[in-house]
N, C-alpha and C positions, 0 to 999 in steps of 0.2 A: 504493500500500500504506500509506502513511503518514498519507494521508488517513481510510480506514478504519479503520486504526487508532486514530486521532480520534474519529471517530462513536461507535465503540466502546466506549470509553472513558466519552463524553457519556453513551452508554445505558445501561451500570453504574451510574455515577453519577447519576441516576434513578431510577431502582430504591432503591436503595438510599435513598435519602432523603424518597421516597413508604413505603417498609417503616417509617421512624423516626418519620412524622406523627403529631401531638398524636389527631389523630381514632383510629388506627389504635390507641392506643394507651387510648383510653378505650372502645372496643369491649367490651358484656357479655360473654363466653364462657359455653359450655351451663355447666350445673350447681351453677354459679359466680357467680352474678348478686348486686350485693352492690347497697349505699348511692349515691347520685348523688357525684358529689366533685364539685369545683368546677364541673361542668359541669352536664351534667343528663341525664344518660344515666337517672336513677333506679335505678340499680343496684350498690348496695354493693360488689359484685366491682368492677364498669366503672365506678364511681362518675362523674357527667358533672358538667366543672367548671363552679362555677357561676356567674352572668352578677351584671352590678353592680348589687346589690338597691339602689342610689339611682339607677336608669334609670325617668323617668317610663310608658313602656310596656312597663316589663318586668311579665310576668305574675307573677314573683317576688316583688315588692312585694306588703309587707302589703295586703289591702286590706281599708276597714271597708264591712259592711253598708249598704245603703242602704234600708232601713226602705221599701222598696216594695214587693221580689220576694217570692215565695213558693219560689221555686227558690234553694237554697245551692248553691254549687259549692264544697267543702272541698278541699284538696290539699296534701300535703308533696312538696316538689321541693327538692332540692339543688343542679344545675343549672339546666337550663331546659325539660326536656321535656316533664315532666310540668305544667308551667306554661302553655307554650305550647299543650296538648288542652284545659286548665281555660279556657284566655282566648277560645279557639274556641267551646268549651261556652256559656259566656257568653255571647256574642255570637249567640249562632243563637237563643238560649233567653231574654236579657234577666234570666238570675240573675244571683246576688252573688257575688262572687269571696270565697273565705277562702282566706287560707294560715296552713297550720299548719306555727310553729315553736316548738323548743325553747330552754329557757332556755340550755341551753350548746351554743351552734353545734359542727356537727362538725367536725375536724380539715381543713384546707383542701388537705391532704397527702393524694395521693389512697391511698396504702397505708394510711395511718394511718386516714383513712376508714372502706376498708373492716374493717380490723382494731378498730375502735368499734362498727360496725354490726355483723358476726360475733357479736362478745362480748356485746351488748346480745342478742341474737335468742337465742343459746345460753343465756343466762342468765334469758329473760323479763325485761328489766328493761326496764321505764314510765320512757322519759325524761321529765322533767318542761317540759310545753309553756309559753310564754311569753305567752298570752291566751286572751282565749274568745270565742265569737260571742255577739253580744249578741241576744236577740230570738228566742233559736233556735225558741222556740211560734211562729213567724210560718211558717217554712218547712216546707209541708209533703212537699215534693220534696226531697231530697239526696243527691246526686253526692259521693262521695269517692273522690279520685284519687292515686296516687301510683306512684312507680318498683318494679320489682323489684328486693331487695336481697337476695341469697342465697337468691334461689327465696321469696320469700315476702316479706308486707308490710312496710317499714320501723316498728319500735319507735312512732315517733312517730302513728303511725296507729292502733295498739293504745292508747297514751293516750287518744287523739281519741275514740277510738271509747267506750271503757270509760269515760272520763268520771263522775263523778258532777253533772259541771254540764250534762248533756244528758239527757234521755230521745230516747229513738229509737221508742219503740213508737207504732205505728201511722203513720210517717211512710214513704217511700215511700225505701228507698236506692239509688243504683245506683250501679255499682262501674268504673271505670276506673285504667288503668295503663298506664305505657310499659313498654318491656324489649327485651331486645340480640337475645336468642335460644332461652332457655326461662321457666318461672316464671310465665308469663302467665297460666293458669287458677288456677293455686295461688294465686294474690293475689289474684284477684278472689273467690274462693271463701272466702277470710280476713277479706277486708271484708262480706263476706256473713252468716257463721260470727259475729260478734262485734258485729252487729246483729240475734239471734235474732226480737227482737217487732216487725221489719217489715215493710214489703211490699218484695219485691227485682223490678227489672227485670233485664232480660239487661246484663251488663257489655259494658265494651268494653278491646281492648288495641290498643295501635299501636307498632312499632317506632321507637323514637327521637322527633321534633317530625311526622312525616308526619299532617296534618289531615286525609288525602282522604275518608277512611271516618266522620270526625266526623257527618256532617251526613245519610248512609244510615242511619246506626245512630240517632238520634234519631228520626230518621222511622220505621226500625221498630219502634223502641219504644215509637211513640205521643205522644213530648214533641211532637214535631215533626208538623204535619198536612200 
């Protein structure tokens, strides 16, 4: 009996501390999906924490142009999801990576995150980004990617896009996103929506870093032969 009692014990204690994990804890919830927080969930509610932007292959690093491609891969990530479909995209495609950030990083605090990101969305407010692609006449394919934050695009994607330093008309966009568990069509349809004069392919969404669907979804849409 005292043995079992033991076990017992062990198996409580289990539970309960796979219920408290970091992962479990940056999970989107429906209706709720906010800003990435330190990871990279891309979702202002589940904000995903994010990875050490001085890591040579992190997708998070800035990256500049390389005055070859014609393919952009744009993207804002907070963590690393939405980073890690961009670095994939790349890779199968042989575009440029960009990451779009802003001038005042958001809060590393994943409440305070989402409660930045909320307040920015509710208020329409253009956080002000921290560069610009250089060359953009060159690309005439572009991928812009980013998390679900509170059902819909992160702020920083609204600047990107609205730009006065880009024209978009006649350039070719298409729209990806990670996200936890709703919000998926609404963002892609937002990167869409705020590129009126271009030509749109079918987006793509993926739960969390899962790359399996990256490389179908390019082939159906033609990037990929």
């Amino acid at each position: 009996m005292k043995k079992y009692f033991i076990y017992l014990m062990m198996a409580f204690a289990l539970v309960s501390f796979n219920a408290c994990s970091d992962d479990d804890s940056m999970q989107e919830e429906p209706e709720t999906e906010q800003p990435e927080t330190p990871d990279d969930s891309d979702d202002p509610d589940n904000p995903d924490e994010p990875e050490n932007p001085d890591t040579p292959d992190d997708p998070n690093t800035p990256d500049e142009p390389s005055g070859e491609s014609n393919i952009l891969i744009a993207y804002f990530t907070r963590t690393n999801n939405t980073g890690t479909i961009a670095a994939r995209i790349a890779e199968l495609t042989g575009g440029t990576l960009y990451r779009i950030e802003t001038v005042v990083p958001y809060p590393d605090d994943y409440t305070e995150c989402t409660e930045v990101a909320r307040e920015e969305l509710e208020n329409g407010t253009r956080p002000e980004l921290s560069g610009t692609v250089e060359n953009m006449e060159q690309y005439d394919i572009v991928f812009v990617g980013c998390p679900v934050w509170w059902g819909d695009a992160p702020m920083p994607i609204w600047s990107f896009l609205e730009s006065d330093a880009y024209d978009f008309t006649g350039k070719t966009v298409i729209p990806f996103c990670t996200y936890a568990s709703t919000g998926r069509d609404a963002t892609l349809q937002r990167i869409i929506d705020l590129t009126p004069d271009s030509e749109h392919l079918e987006g793509f969404g993926t739960s969390g870093r899962n790359t399996d669907g990256v490389e179908p979804w390019l082939r159906e849409i033609g990037i990929l032969e």
